[in-house]
VMD Tcl script that builds the backbone (N, CA, C; Angstrom):
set m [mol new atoms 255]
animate dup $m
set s [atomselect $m all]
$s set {name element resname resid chain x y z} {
  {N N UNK 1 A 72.255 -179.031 47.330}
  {CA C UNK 1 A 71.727 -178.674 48.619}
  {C C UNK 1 A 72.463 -177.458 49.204}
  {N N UNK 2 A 73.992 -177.478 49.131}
  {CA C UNK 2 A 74.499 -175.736 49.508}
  {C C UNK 2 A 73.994 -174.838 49.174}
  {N N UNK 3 A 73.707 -174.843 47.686}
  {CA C UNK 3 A 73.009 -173.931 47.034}
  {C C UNK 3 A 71.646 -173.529 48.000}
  {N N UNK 4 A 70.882 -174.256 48.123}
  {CA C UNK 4 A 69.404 -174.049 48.417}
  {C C UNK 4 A 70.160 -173.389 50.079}
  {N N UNK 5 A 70.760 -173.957 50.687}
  {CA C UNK 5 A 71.429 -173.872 52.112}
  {C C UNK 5 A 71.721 -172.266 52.291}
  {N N UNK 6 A 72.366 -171.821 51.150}
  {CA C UNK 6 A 73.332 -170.258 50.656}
  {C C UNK 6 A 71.985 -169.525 50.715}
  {N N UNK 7 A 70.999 -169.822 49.848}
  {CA C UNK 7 A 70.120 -168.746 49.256}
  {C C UNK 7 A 68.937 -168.756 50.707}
  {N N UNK 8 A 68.700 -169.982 51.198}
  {CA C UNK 8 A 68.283 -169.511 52.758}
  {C C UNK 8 A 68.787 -168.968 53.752}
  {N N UNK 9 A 69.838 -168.556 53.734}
  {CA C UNK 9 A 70.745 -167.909 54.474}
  {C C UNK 9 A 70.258 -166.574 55.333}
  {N N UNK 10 A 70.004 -165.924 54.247}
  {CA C UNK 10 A 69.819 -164.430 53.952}
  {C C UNK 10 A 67.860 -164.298 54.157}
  {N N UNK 11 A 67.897 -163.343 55.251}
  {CA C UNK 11 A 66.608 -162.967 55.674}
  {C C UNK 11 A 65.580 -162.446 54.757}
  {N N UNK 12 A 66.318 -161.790 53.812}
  {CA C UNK 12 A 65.658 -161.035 52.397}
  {C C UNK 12 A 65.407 -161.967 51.760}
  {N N UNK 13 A 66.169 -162.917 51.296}
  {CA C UNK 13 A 65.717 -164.233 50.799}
  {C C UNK 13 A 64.203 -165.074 50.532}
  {N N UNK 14 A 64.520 -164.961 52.754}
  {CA C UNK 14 A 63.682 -165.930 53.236}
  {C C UNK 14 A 62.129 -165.221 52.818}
  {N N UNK 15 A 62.164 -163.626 52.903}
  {CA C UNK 15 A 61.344 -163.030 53.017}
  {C C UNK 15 A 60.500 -162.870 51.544}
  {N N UNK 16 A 61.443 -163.188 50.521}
  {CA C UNK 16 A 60.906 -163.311 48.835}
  {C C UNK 16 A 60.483 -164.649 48.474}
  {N N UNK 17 A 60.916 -165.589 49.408}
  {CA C UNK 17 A 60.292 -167.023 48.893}
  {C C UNK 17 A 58.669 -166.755 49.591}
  {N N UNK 18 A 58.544 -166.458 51.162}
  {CA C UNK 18 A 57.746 -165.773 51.598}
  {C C UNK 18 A 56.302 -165.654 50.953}
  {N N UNK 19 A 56.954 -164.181 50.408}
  {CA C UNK 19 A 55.638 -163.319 49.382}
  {C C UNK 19 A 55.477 -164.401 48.032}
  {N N UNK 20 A 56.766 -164.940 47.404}
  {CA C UNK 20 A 56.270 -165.395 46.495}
  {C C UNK 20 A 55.293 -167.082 46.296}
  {N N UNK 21 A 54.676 -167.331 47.866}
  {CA C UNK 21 A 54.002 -168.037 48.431}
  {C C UNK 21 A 52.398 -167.666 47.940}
  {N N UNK 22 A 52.045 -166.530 48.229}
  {CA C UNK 22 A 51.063 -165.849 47.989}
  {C C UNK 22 A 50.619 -165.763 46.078}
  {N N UNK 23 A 51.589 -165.431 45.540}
  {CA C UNK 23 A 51.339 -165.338 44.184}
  {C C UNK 23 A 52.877 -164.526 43.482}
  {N N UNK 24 A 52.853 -165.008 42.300}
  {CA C UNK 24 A 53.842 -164.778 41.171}
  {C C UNK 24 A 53.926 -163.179 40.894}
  {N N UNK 25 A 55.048 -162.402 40.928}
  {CA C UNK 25 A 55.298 -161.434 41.158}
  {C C UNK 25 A 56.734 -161.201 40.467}
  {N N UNK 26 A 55.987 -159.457 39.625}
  {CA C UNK 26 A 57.675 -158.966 38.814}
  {C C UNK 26 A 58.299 -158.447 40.486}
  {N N UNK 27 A 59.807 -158.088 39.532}
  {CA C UNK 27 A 60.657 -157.502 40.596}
  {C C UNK 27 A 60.052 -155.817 41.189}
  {N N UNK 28 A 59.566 -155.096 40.167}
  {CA C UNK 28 A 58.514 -153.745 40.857}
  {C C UNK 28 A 57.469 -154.249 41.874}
  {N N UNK 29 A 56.833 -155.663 41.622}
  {CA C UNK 29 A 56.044 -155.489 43.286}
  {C C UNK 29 A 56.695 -155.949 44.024}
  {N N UNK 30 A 57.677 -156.788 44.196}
  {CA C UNK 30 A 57.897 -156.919 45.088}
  {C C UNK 30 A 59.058 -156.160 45.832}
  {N N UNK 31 A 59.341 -155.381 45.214}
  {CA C UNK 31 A 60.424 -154.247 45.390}
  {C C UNK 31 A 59.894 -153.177 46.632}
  {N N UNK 32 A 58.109 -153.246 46.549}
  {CA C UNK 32 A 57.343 -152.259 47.605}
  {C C UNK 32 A 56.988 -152.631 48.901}
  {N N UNK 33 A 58.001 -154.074 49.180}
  {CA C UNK 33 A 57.926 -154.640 50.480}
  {C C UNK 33 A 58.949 -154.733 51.292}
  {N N UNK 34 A 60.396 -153.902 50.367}
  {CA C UNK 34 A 61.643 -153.796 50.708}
  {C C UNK 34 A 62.100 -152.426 50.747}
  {N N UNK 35 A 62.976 -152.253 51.911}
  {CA C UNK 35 A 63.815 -150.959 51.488}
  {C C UNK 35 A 65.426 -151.138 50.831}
  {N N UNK 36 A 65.467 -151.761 49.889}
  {CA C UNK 36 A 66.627 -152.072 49.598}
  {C C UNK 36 A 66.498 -151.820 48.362}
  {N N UNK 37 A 67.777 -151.422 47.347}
  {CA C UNK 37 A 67.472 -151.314 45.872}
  {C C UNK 37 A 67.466 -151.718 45.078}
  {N N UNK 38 A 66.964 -151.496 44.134}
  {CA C UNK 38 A 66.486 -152.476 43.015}
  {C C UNK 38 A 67.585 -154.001 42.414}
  {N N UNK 39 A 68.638 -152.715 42.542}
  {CA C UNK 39 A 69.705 -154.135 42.195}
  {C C UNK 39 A 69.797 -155.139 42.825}
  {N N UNK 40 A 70.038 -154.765 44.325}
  {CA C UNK 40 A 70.383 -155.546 45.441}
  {C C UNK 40 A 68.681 -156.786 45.253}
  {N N UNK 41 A 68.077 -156.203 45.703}
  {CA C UNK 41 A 66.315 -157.414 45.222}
  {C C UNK 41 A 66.778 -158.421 43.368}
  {N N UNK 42 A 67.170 -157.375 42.666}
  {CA C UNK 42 A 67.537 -158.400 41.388}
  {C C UNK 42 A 68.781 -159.776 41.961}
  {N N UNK 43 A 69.901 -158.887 42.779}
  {CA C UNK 43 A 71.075 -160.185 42.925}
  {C C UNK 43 A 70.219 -161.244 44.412}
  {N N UNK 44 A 69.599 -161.024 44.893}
  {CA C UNK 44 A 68.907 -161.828 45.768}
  {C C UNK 44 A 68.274 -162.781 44.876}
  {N N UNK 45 A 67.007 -162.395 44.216}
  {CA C UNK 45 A 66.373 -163.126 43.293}
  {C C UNK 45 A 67.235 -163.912 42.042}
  {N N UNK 46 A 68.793 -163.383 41.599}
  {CA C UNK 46 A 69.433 -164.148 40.863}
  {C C UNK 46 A 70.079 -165.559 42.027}
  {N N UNK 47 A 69.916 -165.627 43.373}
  {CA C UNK 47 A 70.640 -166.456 44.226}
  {C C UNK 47 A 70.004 -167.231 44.415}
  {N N UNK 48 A 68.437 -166.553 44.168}
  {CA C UNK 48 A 67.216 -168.045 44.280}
  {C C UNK 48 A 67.061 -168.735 43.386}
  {N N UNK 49 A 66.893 -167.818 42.143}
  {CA C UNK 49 A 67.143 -168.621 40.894}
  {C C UNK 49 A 68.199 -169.523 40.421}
  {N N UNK 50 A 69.327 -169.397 40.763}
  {CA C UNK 50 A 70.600 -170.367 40.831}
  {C C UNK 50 A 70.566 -171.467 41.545}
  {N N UNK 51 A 69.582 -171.346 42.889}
  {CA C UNK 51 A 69.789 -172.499 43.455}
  {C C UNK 51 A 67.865 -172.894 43.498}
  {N N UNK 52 A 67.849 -172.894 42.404}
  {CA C UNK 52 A 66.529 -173.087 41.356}
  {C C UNK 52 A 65.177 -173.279 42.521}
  {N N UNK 53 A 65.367 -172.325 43.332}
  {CA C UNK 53 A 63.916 -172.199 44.488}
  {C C UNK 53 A 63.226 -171.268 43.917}
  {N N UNK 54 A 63.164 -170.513 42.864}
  {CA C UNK 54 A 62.248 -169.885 42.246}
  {C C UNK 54 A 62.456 -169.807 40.314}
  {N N UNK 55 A 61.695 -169.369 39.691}
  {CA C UNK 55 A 61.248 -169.968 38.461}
  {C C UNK 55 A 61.229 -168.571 37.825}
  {N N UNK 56 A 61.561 -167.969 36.887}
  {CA C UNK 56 A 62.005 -166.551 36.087}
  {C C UNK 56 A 61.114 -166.721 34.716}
  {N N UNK 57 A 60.085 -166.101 34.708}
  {CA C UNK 57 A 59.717 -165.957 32.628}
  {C C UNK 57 A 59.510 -164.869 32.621}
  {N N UNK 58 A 60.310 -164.586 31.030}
  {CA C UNK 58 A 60.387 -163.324 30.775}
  {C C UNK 58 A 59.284 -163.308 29.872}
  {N N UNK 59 A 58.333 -162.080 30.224}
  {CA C UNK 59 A 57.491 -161.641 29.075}
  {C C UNK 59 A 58.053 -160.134 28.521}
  {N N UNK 60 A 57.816 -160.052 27.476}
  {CA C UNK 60 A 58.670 -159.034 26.631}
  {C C UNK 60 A 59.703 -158.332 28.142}
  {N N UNK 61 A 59.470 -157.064 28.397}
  {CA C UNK 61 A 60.806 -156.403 29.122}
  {C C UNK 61 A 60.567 -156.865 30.473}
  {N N UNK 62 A 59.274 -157.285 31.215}
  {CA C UNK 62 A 59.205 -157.737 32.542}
  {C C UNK 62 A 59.821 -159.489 32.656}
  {N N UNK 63 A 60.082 -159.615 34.153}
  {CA C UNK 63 A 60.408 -161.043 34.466}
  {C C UNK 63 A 59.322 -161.263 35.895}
  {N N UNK 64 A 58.787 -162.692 35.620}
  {CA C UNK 64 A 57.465 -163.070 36.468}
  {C C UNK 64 A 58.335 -163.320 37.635}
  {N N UNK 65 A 58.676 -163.867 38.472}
  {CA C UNK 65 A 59.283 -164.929 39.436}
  {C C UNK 65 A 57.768 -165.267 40.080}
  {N N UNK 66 A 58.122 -167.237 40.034}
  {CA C UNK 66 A 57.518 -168.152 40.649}
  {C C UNK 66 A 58.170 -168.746 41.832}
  {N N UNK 67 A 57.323 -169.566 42.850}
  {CA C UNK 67 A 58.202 -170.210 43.869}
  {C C UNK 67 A 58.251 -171.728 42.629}
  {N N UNK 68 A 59.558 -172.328 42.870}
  {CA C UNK 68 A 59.619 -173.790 42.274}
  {C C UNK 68 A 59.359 -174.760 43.856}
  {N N UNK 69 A 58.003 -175.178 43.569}
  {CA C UNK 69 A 57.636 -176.210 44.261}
  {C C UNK 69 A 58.538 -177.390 44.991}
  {N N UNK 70 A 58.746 -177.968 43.537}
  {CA C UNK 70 A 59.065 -178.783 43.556}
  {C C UNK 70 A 60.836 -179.323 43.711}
  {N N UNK 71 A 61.441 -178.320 43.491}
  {CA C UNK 71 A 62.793 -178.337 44.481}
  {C C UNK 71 A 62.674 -178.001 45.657}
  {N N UNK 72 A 61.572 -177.425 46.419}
  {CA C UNK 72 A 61.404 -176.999 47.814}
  {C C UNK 72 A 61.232 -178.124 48.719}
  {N N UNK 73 A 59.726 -178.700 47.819}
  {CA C UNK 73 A 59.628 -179.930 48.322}
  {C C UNK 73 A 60.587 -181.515 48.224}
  {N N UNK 74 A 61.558 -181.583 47.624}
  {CA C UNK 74 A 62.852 -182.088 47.416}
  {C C UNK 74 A 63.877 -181.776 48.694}
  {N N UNK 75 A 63.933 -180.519 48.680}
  {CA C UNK 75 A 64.749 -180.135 49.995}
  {C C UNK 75 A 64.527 -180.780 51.040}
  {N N UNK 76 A 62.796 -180.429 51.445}
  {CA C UNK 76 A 62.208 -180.945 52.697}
  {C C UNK 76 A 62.990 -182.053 52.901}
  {N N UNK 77 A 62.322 -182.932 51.907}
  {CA C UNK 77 A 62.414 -184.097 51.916}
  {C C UNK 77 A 63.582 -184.786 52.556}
  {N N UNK 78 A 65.035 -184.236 52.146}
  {CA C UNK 78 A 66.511 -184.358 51.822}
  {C C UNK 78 A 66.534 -184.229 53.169}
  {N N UNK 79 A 65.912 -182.818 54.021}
  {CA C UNK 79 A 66.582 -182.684 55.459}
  {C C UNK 79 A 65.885 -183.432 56.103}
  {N N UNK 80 A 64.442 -184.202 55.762}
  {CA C UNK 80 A 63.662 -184.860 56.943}
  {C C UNK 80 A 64.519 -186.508 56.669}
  {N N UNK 81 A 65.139 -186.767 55.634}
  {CA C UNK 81 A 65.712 -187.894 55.530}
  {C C UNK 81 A 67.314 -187.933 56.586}
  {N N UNK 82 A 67.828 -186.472 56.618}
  {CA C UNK 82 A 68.873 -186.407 56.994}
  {C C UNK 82 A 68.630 -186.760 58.075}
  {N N UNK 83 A 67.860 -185.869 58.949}
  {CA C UNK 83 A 67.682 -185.908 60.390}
  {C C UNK 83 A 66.649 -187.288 61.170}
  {N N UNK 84 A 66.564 -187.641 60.394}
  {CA C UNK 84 A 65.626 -188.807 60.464}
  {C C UNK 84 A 65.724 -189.964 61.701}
  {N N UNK 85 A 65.456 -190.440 62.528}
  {CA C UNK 85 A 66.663 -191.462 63.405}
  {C C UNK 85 A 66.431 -192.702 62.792}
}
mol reanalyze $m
mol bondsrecalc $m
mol representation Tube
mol addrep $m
């Protein structure tokens, strides 16, 4: 849960789980919704991927990123249990 906690942190973050709501996307599109550089969008997207809120396949030299559902919906879950009375 830190993990997922860390990688929501960050507004850029919030803003790539976001788009990747809409549909599955390499790091070039979604790179045209940021002014930040390429690297910096790769170590964001390595922080989501670590704290496994998004999903990486590599086809030959590109990488897809997916949202992972289903740790998202896990999270929910975790904080509506926390806060729960």
């Amino acid at each position: 849960m830190n993990k997922v906690l860390k990688a929501l942190a960050d507004p850029n973050r919030r803003q790539i789980l976001d788009l990747l709501k809409t549909k599955d996307m390499h790091v070039n599109e979604l790179l045209k919704y940021f002014s930040i550089t390429q690297a910096s969008l790769s170590h964001h997207l390595e922080i989501l991927r670590s704290a496994d809120l998004v999903i990486a396949e590599k086809k030959w030299q590109f990488v897809r990123y997916s949202l992972n559902t289903s740790v998202i919906e896990s999270f929910l879950g975790a904080l509506y249990t926390m806060f729960q009375k």
